[in-house]
C-alpha positions as a printed NumPy array, in Angstrom:
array([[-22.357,  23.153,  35.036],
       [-20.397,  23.919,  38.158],
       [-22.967,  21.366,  39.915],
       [-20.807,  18.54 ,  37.704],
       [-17.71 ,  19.702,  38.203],
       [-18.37 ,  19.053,  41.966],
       [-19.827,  15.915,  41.249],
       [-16.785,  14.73 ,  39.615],
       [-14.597,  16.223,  42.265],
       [-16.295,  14.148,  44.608],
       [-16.715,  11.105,  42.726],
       [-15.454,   8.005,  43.89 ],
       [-12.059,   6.375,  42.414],
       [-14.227,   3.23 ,  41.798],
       [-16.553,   5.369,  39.207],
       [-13.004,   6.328,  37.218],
       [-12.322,   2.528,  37.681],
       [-16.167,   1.528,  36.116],
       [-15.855,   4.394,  32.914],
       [-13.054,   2.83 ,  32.673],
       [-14.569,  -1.03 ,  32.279],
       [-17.255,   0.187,  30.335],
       [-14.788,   2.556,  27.204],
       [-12.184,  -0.915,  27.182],
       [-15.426,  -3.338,  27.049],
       [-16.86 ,  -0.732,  24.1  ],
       [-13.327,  -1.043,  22.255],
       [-14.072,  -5.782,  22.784],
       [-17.149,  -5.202,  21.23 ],
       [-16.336,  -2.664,  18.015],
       [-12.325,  -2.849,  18.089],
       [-11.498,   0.308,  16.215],
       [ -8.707,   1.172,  18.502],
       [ -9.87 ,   4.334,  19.597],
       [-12.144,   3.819,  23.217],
       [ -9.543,   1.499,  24.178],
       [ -6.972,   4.943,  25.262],
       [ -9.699,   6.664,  27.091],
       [-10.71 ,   3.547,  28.61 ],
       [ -6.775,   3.317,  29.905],
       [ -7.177,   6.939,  30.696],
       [-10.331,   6.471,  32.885],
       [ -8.064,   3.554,  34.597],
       [ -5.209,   6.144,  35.311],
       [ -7.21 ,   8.853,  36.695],
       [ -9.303,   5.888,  39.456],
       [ -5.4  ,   5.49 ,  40.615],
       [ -4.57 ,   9.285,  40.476],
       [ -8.157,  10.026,  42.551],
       [ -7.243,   7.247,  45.129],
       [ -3.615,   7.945,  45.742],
       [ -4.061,  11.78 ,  45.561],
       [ -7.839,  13.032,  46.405],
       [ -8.681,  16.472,  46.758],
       [ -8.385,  17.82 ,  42.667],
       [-11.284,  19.655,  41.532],
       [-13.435,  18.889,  38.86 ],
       [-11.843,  20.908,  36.287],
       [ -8.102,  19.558,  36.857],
       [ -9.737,  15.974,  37.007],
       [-11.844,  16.085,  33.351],
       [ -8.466,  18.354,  32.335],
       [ -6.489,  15.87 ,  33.65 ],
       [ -8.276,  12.889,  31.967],
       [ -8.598,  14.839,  28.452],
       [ -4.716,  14.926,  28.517],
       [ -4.097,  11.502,  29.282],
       [ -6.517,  10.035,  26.974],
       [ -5.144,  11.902,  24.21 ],
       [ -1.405,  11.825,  25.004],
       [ -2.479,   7.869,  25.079],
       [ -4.213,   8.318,  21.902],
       [ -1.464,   9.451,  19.88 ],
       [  1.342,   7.386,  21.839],
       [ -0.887,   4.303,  21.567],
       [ -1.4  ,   5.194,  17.833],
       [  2.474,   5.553,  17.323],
       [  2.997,   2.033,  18.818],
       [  0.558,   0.373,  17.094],
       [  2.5  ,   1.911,  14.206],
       [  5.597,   0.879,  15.133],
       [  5.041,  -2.937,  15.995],
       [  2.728,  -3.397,  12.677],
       [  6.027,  -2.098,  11.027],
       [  8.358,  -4.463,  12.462],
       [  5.819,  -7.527,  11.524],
       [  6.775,  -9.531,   8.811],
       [  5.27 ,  -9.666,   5.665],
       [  3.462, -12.774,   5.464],
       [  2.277, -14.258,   1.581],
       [  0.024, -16.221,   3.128],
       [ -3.188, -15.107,   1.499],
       [ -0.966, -13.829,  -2.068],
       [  0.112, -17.139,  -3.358],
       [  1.134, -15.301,  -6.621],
       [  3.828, -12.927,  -4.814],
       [  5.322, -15.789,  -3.121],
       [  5.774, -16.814,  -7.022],
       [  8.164, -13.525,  -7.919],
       [ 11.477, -14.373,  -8.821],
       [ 10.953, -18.047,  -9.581],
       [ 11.11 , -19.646, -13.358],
       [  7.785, -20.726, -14.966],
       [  7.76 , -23.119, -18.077],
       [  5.536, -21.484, -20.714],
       [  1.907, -23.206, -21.183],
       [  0.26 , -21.177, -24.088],
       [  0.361, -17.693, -25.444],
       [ -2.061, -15.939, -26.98 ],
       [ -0.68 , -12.132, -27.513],
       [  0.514, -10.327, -24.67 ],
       [ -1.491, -13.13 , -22.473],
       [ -0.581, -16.93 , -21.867],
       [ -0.051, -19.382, -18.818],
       [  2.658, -20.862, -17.46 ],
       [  3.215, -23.195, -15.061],
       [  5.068, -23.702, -11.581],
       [  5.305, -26.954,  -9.679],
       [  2.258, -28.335, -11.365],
       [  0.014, -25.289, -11.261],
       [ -1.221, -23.311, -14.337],
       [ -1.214, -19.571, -13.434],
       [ -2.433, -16.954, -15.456],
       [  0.145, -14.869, -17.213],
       [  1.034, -11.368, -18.724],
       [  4.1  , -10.929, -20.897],
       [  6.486,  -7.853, -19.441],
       [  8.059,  -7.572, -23.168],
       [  7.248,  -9.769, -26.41 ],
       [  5.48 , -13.015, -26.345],
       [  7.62 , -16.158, -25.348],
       [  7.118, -19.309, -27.503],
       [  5.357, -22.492, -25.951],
       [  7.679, -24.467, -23.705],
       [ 10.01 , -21.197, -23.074],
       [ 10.916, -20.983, -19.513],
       [ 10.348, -17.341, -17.992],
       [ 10.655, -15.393, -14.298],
       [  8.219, -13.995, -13.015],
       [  8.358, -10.56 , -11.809],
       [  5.07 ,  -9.74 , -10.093],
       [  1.834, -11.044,  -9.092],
       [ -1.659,  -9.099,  -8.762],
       [ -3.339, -12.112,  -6.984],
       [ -3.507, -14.97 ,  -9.143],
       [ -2.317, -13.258, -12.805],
       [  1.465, -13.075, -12.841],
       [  3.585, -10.686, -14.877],
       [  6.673, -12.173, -16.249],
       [  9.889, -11.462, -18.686],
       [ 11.404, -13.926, -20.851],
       [ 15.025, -15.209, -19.75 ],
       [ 17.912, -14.587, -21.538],
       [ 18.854, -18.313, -21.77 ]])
């Protein structure tokens, strides 16, 4: 053991540099998000072994088992942060782009019917009772293409 703690205290910057290459190429081929930090970390500790040389092995493979986790969990909380902030796109839920708009009633058939918005016949649950043919209602929700709706008060 103490034979690769030497080894790595006299490793070259450039072998940080190449773990480096290899953990971020890893992370291009399976993205998971997790080889990418200690792929960063292995590019931190080639600068921190070329600007200041002379660490022995321990401090360098402690050094590197900080930084790829402080990365980890910084990169993680991020990541968080800027999915967050995204907007919500409907793009690929046509139905909740529907909530809130008015549907002309189709057919009913019990708690079941369809309605049907700018030309399109959607599948439809009544909230409360039944509507009557021709009845306009809102809809309310959307669990992909079946709506929920109430009839209006008008």
């Amino acid at each position: 053991m103490a034979e690769f703690f030497i080894w790595v205290s006299e490793a070259s910057p450039w072998l940080w540099l190449a773990l480096g290459i290899m953990l971020i190429a890893v992370e291009i081929l399976a993205p998971s998000f997790i080889m990418i930090w200690p792929g960063l970390a292995a590019v931190g500790m080639a600068v921190l072994a070329w600007l200041a040389p002379g660490f022995s092995g321990q401090a360098l493979i402690a050094i590197f088992a900080a930084l790829s986790i402080a990365l980890l969990f910084g990169g993680r909380a991020l990541m968080a942060r800027v999915e967050q902030d995204e907007p919500q796109t409907t793009l690929n839920a046509r139905g909740k782009s529907l909530i809130g708009r008015e549907a002309k009633v189709l057919s009913v058939s019990g708690s079941q019917g369809k309605v049907e918005i700018d030309g399109v016949q959607w599948p439809t649950t009544w909230e409360t009772h039944a509507p009557e043919e021709g009845q306009h209602v809102t809809v309310t929700d959307a669990a992909g293409v079946n709506l929920r709706a109430i009839v209006n008060n008008s």
